[in-house]
C-alpha positions as CSV (number, residue, x, y, z in Angstrom):
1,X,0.0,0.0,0.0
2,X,1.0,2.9,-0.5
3,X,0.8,6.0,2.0
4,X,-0.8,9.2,1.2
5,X,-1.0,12.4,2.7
6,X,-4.1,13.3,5.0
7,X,-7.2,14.0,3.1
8,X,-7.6,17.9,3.0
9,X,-11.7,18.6,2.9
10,X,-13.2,22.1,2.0
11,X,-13.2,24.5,4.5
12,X,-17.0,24.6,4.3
13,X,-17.6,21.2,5.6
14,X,-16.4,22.6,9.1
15,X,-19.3,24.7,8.9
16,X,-22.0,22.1,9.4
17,X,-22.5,19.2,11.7
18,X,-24.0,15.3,11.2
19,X,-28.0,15.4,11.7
20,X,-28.7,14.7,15.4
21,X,-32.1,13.2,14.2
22,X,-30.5,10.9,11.5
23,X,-27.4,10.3,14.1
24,X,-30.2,9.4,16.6
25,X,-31.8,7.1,14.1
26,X,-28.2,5.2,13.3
27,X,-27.8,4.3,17.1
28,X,-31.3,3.1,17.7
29,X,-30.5,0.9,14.5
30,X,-27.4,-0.4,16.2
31,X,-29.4,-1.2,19.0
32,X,-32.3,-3.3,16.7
33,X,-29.3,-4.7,15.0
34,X,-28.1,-6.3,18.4
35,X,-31.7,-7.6,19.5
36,X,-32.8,-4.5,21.6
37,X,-36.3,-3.7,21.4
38,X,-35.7,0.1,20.9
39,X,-39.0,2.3,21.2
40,X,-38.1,4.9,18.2
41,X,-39.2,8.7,19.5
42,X,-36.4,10.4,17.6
43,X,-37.7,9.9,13.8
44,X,-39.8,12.4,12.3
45,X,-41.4,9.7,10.0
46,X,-45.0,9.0,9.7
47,X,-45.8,5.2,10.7
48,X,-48.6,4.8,8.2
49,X,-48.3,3.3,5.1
50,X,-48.0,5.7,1.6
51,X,-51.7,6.1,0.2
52,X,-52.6,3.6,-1.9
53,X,-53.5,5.4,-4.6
54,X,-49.4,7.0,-4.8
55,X,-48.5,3.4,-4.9
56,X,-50.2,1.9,-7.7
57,X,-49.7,5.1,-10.2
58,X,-46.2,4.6,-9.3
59,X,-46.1,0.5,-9.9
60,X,-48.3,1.2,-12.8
61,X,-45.4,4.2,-14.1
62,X,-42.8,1.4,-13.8
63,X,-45.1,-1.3,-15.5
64,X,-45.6,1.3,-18.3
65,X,-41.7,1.7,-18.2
66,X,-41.7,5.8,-17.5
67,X,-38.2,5.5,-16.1
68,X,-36.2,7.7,-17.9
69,X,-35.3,11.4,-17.2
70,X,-37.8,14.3,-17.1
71,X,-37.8,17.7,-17.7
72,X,-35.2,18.4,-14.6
73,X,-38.0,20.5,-13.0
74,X,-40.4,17.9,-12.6
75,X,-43.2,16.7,-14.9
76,X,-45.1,18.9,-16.1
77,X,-48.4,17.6,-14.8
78,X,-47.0,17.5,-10.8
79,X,-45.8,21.1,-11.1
80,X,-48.9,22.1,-12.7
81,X,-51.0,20.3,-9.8
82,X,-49.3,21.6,-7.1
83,X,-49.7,25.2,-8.6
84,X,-53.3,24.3,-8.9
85,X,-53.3,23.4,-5.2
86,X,-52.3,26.4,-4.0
87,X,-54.5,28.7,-6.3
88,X,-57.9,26.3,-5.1
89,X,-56.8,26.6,-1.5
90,X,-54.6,30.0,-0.9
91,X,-55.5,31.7,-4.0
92,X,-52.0,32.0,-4.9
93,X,-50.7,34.0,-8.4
94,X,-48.5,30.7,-9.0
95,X,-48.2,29.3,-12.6
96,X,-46.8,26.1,-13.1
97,X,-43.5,27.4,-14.4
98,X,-43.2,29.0,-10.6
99,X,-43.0,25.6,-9.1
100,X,-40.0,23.3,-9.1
101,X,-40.4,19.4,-7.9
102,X,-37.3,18.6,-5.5
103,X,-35.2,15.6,-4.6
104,X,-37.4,16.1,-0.8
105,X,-38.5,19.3,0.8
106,X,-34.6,19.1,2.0
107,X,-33.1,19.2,-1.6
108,X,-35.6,22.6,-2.3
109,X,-34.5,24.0,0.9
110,X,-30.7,23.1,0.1
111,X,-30.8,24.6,-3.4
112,X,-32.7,27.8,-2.2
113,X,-29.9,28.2,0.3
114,X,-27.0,28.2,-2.4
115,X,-29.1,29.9,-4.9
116,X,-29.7,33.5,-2.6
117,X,-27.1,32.9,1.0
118,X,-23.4,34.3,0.8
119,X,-20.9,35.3,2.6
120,X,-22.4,38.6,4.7
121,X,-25.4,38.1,4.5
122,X,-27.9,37.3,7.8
123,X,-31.0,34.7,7.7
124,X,-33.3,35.3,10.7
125,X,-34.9,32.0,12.1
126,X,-36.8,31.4,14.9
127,X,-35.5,29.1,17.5
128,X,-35.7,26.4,18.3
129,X,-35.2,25.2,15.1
130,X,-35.3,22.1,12.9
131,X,-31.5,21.2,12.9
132,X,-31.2,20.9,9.0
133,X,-31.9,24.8,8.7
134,X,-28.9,26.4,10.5
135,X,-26.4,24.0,8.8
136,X,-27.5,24.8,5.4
137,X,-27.7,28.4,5.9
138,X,-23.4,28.5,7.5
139,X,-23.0,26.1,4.5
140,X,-24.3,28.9,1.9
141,X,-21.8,31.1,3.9
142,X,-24.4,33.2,5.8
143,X,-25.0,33.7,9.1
144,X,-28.0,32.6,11.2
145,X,-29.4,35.4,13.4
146,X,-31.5,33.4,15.8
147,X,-35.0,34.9,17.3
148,X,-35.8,32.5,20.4
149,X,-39.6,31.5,20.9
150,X,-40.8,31.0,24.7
151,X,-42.3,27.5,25.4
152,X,-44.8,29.6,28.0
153,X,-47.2,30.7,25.0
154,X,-46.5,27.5,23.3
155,X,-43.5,28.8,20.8
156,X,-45.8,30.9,19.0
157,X,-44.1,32.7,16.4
158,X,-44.4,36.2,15.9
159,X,-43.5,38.8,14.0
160,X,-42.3,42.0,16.5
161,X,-39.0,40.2,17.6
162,X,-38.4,38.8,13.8
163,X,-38.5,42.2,12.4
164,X,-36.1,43.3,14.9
165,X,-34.0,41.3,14.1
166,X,-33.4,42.7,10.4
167,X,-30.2,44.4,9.5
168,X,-28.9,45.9,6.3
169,X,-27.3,42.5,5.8
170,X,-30.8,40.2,6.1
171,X,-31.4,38.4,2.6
172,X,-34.6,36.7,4.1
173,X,-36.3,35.7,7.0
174,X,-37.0,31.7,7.3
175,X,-40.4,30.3,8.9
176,X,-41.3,27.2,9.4
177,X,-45.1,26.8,11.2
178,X,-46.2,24.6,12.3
179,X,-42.6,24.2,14.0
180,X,-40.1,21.2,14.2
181,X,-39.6,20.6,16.9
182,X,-41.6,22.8,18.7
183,X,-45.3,22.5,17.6
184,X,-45.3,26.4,17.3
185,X,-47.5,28.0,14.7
186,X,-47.7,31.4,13.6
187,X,-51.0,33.3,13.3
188,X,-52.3,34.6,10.1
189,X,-52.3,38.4,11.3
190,X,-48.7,37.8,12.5
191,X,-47.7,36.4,9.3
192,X,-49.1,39.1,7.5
193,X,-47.2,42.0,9.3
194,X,-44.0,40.2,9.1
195,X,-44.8,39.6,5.1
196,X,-45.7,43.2,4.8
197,X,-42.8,45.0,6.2
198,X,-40.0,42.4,4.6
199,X,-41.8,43.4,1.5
200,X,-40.7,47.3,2.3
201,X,-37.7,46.3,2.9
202,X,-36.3,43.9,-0.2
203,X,-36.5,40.8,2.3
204,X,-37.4,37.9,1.7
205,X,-39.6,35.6,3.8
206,X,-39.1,31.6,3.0
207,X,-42.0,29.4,4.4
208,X,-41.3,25.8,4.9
209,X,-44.5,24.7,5.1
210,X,-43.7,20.5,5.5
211,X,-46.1,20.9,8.8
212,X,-48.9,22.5,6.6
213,X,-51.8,20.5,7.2
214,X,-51.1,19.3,11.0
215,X,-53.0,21.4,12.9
216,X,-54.6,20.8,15.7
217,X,-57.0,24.1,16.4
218,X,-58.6,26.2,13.2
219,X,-57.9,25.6,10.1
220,X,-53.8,25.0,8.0
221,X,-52.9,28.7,7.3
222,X,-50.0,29.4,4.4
223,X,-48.3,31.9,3.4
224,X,-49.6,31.3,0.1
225,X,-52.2,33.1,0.8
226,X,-49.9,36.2,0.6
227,X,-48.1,35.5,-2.6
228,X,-50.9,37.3,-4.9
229,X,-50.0,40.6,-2.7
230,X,-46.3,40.3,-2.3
231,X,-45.4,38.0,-4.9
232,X,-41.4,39.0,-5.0
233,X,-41.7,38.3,-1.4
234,X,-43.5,34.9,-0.6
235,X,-41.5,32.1,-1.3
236,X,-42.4,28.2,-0.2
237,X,-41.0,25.2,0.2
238,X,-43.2,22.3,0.7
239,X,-42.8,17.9,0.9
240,X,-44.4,14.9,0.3
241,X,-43.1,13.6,2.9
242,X,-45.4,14.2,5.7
243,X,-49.0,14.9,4.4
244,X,-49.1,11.7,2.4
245,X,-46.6,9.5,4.4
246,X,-44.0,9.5,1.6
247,X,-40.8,10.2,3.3
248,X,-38.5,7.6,1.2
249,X,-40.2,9.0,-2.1
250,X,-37.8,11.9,-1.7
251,X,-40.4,14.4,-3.3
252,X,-40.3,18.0,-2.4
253,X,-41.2,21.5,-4.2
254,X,-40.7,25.0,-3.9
255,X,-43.0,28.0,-5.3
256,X,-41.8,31.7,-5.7
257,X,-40.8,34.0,-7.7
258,X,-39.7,33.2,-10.9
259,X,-36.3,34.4,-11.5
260,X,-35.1,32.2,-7.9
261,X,-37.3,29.2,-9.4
262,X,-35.0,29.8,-12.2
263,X,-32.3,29.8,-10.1
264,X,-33.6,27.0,-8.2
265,X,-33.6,24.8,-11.5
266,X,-30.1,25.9,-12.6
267,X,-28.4,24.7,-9.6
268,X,-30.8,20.9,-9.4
269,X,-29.5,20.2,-12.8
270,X,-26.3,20.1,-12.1
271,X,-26.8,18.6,-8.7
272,X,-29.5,16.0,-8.2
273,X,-31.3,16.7,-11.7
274,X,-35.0,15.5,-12.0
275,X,-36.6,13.8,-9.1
276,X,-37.4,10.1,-9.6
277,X,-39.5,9.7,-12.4
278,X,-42.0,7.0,-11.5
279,X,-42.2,8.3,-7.7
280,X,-43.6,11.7,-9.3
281,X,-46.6,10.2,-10.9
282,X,-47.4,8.9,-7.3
283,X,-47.1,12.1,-6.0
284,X,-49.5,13.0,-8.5
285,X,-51.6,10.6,-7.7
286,X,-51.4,11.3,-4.1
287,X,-52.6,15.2,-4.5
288,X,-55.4,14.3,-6.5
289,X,-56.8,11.6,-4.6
290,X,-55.5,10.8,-1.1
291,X,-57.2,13.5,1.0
292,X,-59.2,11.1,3.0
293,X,-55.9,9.0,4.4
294,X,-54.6,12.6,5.1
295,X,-57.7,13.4,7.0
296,X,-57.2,10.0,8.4
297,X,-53.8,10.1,9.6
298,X,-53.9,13.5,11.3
299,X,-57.4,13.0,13.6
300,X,-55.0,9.8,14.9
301,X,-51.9,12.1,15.4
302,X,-54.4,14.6,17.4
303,X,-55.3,11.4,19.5
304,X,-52.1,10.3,20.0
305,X,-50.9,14.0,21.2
306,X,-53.9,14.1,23.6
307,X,-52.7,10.7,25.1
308,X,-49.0,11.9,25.5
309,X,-49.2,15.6,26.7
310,X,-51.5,14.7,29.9
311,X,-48.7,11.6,30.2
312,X,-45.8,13.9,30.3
313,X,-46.6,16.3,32.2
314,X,-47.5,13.8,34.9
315,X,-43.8,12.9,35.2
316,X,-41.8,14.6,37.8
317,X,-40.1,17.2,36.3
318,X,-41.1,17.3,33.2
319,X,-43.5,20.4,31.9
320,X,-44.9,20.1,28.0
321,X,-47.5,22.3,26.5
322,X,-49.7,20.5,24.0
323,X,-48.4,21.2,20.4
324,X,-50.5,23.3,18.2
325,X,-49.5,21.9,15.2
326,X,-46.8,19.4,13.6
327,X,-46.4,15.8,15.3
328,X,-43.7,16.4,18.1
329,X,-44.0,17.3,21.9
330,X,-40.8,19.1,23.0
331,X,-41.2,18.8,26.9
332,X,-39.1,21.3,29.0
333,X,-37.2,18.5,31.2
334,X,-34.8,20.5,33.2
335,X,-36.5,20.0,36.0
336,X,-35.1,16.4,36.0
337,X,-31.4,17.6,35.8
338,X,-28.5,17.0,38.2
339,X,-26.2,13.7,39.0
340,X,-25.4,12.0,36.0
341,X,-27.8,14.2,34.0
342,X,-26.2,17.2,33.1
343,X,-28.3,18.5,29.9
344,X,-30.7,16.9,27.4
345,X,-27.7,15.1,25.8
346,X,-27.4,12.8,28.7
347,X,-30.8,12.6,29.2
348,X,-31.1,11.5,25.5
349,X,-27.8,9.3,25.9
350,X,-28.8,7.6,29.0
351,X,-32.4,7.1,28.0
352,X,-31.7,5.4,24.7
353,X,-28.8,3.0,26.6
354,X,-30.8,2.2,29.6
355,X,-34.4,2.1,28.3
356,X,-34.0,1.7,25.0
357,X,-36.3,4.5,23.9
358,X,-35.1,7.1,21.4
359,X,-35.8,11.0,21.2
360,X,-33.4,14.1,20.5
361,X,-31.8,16.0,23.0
362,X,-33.0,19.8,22.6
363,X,-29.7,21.0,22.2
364,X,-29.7,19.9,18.8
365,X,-32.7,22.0,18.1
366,X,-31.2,25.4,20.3
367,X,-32.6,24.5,23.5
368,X,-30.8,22.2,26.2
369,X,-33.9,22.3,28.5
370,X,-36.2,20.4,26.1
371,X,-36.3,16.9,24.1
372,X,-38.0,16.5,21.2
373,X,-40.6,13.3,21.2
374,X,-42.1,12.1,17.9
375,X,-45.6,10.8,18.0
376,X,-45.8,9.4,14.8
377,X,-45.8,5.6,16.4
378,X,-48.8,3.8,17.3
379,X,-50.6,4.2,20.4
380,X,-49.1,0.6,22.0
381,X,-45.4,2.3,21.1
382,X,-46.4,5.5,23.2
383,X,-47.8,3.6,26.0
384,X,-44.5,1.9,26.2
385,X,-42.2,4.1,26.0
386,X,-43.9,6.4,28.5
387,X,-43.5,3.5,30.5
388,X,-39.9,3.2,30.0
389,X,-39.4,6.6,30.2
390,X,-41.6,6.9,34.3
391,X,-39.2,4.1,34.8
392,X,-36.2,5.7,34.0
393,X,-36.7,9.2,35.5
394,X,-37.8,7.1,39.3
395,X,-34.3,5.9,39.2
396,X,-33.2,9.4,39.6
């Protein structure tokens, strides 16, 4: 063999971290590979099965042998649907040619990132945060200006401490309600002023809307319904992913002005190119005819976050406010720290290694006082857990 010097990596991958959710995910499979029952809180993965419907347009696509490339956009009847989605719903300006179909909601958010963040410039985001969004923005070379929400109005976001948050250098502000991991939504007024007064000011406001349709009290509220009045202003991201169950389809979009769609398109075709053929006539499928396993899925996530909240909070020291949206709890559980739990790290650590139960420590997410708990497992994998969980806290 011969030797080699050490290998020298871009500067830019010390700007970002490994996923704590996926990283969480690899050890519980560790654990599964070595016989452990592990009860799985960390994944942000529905546990139903993709709608029917998706599935047989897509065996049918492949039967038919539509597995070659696409327009590197997306086919043009997905794009056109999800335009037409948000027109019915939001009354949105959108045209098909405004929408892009991603590699996930991920890829969209990724290739937005590149295509408007630089060195200099300042994204404000709400905190706590999904973990994905501050890595990608220090990997476009900006910098994340964080705005903290306050678990004692349930992480609500809102737009006063946003907006003061803006600077000459701010290129866009970056929503994402309902929240990951926090459950936090923002109300439609609040979204309004903050759209309003970016629009003054040249910034833009980038709604990752994965959450959309888990709600828990009113009715889903996007920012779509904005776009017709500020449409250099409004720009979404949206996934599969979630609303129909699809998370290994990797199937995302964004919608926005055209010249960052442009953009947007430039940089996927000479990255990922077109989403997976075949998986987008699923997708199709699954916007034009699963809406009943949607409404399905989420009255079960409502009863499931009904049974865990009251559960929770009857744990001593541990305080969680029911979500208002999305399908996490993030429980403040400081109140359990001291001895050999410093943080939500150990708590994390020590849970998954003693208990076998699996959730992310806040501090992945900006806050060291809270975990994040997935309820999208069944009911008998809650009950568990929570049982694992009493267990593991009455040690202490």
């Amino acid at each position: 063999m011969i030797p080699c010097a050490a290998m020298r990596l871009a500067a830019r991958v010390g700007r970002i971290r490994e996923s704590a959710t996926l990283r969480v995910s690899r050890r519980a499979a560790e654990l599964r590979a070595q016989g452990v029952d592990v009860i799985d809180f960390g994944a942000g993965e529905p546990d139903f099965a993709s709608p029917a419907a998706a599935v047989e347009a897509a065996r049918q696509a492949l039967a038919d042998g539509f597995t070659k490339y696409t327009p590197n956009a997306g086919i043009p009847a997905l794009r056109r649907a999800v335009a037409e989605r948000y027109q019915r719903d939001f009354e949105a300006p959108w045209t098909a040619a405004q929408t892009l179909i991603s590699v996930g909601g991920k890829g969209a958010l990724f290739e937005t990132a590149l295509a408007l963040f630089e060195e200099g410039t300042e994204v404000v985001l709400h905190t706590p945060a999904w973990v994905s969004f501050v890595e990608q923005i220090r990997f476009a070379g900006a910098e994340v200006v964080a705005v903290a929400t306050d678990g004692a109005d349930g992480f609500a976001i809102r737009a006063e401490p946003l907006l003061a948050a803006l600077t000459p250098r701010s290129r866009a502000v970056l929503l994402n309600s309902p929240c990951n991991p926090t459950g936090g939504v923002m109300a439609p007024a609040e979204a309004e002023q903050l759209v309003a007064e970016c629009a003054r000011r040249g910034v833009l406001v980038i709604s990752d809307e994965t959450y959309e349709r888990f709600v828990y009290a009113g009715t889903p509220f996007s920012l779509a319904s904005l776009a017709a009045r500020y449409p250099d202003t409004v720009v979404l991201i949206g996934s599969f992913s979630k609303t129909y169950a699809m998370t290994g389809w990797r199937l995302g979009y964004l919608a926005g002005p055209q010249p960052l769609v442009d953009a947007v398109a430039c940089i996927q075709g000479h990255a990922t190119s077109n989403p997976t053929s075949f998986a987008m006539v699923g997708a199709l499928a699954a916007l034009e005819q699963a809406e009943p396993d949607v409404r399905a899925m989420i009255a079960e996530y409502r009863i499931r976050r009904d049974l865990l909240v009251p559960r929770l909070n009857a744990l001593p020291g541990v305080r969680c406010a029911p979500p208002a949206g999305a399908f996490y709890a993030f429980p403040d559980v400081s109140g359990t720290f001291g001895g050999d739990l410093g943080g939500s790290l150990d708590f994390a650590e020590r849970l998954l290694e003693e208990e076998a139960v699996a959730l992310v420590a806040g501090e992945a997410f900006g806050s060291d006082r809270h975990v994040r708990i997935s309820f999208a497992c069944s009911r008998q994998a809650l009950d568990t857990g929570l049982g694992r969980l009493a267990r593991f806290l009455a040690r202490r």
